[in-house]
C-alpha positions in Angstrom: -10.2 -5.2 -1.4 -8.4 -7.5 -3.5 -5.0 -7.5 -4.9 -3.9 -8.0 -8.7 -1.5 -10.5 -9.3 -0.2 -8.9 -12.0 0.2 -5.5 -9.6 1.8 -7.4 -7.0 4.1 -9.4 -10.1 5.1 -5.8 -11.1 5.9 -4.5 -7.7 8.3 -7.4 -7.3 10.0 -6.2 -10.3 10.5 -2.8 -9.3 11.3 -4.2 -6.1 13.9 -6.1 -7.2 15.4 -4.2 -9.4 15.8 -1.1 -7.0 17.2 -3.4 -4.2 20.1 -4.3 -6.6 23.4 -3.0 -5.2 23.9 -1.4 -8.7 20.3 0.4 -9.0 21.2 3.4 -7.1 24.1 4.2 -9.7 22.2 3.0 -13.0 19.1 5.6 -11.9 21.6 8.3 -11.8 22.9 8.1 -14.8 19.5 7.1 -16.7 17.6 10.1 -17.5 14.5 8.5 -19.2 13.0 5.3 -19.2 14.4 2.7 -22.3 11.3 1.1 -23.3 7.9 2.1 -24.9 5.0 0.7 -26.3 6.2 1.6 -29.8 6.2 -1.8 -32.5 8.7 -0.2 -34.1 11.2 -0.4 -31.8 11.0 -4.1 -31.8 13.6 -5.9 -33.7 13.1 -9.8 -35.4 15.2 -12.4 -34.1 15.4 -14.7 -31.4 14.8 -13.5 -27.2 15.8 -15.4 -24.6 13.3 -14.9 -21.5 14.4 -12.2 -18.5 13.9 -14.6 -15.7 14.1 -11.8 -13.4 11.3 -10.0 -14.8 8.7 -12.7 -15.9 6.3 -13.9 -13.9 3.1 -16.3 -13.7 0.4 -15.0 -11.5 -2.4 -17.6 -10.9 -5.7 -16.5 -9.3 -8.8 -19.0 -8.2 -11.6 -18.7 -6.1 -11.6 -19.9 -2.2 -14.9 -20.9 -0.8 -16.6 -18.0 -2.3 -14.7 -15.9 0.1 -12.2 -14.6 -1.2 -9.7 -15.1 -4.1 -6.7 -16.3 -3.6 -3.0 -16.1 -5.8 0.6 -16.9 -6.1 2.7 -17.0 -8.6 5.4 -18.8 -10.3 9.0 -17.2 -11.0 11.9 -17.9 -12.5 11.2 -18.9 -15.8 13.2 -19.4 -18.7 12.8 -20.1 -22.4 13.2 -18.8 -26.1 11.1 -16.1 -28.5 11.5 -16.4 -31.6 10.0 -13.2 -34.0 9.4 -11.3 -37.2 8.2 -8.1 -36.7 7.4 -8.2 -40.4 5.3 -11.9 -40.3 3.9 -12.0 -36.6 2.1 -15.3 -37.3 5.8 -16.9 -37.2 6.0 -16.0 -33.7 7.2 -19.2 -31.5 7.6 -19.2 -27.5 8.9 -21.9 -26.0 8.8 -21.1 -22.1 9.9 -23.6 -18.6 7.9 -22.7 -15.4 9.5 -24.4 -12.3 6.4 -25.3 -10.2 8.8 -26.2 -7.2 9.4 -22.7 -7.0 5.6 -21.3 -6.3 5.2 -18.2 -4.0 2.2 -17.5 -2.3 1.8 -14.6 0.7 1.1 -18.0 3.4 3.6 -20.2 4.5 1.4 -22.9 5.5 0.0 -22.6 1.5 3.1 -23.0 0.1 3.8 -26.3 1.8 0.4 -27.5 1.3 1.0 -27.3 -2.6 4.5 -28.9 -2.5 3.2 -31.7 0.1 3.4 -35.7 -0.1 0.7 -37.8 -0.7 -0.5 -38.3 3.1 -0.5 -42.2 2.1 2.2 -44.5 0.8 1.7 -45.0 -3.4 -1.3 -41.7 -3.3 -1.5 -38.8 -4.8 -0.6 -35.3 -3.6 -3.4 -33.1 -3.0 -1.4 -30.8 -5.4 2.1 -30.8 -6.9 4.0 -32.9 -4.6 7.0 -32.3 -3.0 9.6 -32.8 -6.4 7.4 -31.5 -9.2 8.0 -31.5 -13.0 8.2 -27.7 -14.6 5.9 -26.8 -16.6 6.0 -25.9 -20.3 4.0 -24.0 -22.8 5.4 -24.5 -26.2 3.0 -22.5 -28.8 1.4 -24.0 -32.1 0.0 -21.2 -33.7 -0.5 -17.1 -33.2 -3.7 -14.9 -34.3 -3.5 -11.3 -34.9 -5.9 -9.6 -32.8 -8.3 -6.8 -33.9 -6.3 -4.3 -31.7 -3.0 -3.4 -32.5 -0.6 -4.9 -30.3 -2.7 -7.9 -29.7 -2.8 -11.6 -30.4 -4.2 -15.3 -29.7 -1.4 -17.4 -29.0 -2.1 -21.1 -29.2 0.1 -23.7 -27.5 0.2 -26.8 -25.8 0.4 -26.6 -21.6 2.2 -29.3 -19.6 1.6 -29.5 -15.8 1.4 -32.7 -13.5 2.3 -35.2 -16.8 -1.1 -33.6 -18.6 0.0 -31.7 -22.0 -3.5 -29.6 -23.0 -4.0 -26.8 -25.8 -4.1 -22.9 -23.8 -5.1 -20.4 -25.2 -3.4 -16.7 -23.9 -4.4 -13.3 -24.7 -1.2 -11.5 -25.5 -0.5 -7.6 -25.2 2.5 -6.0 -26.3 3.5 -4.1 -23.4 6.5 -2.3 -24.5 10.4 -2.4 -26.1 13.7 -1.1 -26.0 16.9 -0.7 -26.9 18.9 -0.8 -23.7 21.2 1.8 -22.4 24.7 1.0 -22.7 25.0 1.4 -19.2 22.2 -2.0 -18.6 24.1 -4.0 -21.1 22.9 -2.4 -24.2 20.7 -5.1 -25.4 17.5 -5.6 -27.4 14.1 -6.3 -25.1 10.7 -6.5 -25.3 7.5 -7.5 -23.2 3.9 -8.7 -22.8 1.3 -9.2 -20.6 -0.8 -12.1 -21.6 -4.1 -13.4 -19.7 -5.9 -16.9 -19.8 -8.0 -19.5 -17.9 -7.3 -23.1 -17.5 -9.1 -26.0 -15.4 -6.9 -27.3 -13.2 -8.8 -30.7 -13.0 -7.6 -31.1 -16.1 -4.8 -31.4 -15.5 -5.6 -33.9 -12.7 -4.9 -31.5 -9.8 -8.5 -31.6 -8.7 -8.6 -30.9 -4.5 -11.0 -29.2 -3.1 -13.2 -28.6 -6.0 -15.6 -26.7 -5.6 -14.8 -25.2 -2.3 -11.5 -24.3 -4.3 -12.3 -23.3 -7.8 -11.6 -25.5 -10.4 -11.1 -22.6 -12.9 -7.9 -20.9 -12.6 -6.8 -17.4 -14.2 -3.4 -17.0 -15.7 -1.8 -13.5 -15.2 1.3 -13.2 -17.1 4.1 -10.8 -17.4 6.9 -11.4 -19.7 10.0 -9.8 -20.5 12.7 -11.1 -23.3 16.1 -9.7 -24.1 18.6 -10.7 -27.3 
């Protein structure tokens, strides 16, 4: 049985958020959960991103084994919205690769590793990599409410490439006084890439080239 990066990303949150000196008291006093999937709760203006609460989960195939994932946290960036004129939506978003998680030590400092030669090329990100950034260029209205195409342009390793996600409104709110009292909304958006395009190509194919995204993202204003 396989796990769901997005499961395991959301079980980190809870996680998180319940091992917070200040959980026990909040639960206490909060009766009923804040958000909902309800558009009209969400209000127009700009969000920055919950770094907390976002994640990137990224999923690829290991010698047609197993999967394999790990995800990237700490992200930060900007949403700009119009409840009224979705197609104006803009997201500007920073993914630290340096800060990659995945359940295997060993894994981790594989991915973050030197070239093994003097003037090569890491097998993946190298031990100082640049952050990503996904900085969209256009949004589609889906067929489902709630939905959308969100078109922007990825940077990883140096390579900028056009990404397509699958967006889902997941839910907003209007916070309890008692957790700061502030607007938030969130998403959980889907998507595949190549990594060789990107020029991280290792192991390919004993290591998939093709790579699912599996993205959960909060925003607060």
């Amino acid at each position: 049985m396989s796990l769901n990066p997005r499961r395991l990303a959301l079980v980190g949150a809870v996680a998180l958020a319940l091992g917070a000196p200040f959980a026990a008291p909040l639960i206490a006093q909060i009766a009923a959960k804040p958000g909902a999937a309800d558009p009209a709760r969400v209000t127009g203006g700009t969000y920055t991103v919950d770094h907390e609460h976002t994640m990137v989960g990224w999923r690829l195939d290991h010698l047609g084994v197993t999967p394999y994932f790990g995800i990237f946290g700490q992200v930060t960036g900007t949403l700009d919205i119009d409840p009224k004129n979705p197609r104006a939506t803009k997201v500007d978003v920073t993914i630290p690769v340096a800060k990659v998680t995945t359940a295997s030590p060993g894994l981790t400092a594989h991915l973050l590793r030197p070239a093994a030669q003097a003037g090569g090329k890491p097998d993946f990100f190298g031990p100082a990599p640049a952050d990503a950034r996904f900085v969209s260029t256009s949004v589609e209205p889906g067929e489902k409410a709630g939905t959308a195409k969100l078109t922007g342009n990825l940077t990883l390793n140096g390579v900028t490439k056009p990404v397509v996600l699958d967006v889902a409104f997941y839910g907003a709110a209007k916070m309890p006084k008692e957790m700061g009292g502030q607007d938030m909304i969130g998403f959980e958006a889907d998507a595949t890439i190549k990594r060789s395009d990107f020029g991280i190509s290792t192991a390919i194919p004993l290591v998939s080239d093709e790579v699912q995204l599996d993205i959960v993202a909060a925003f607060v204003k």
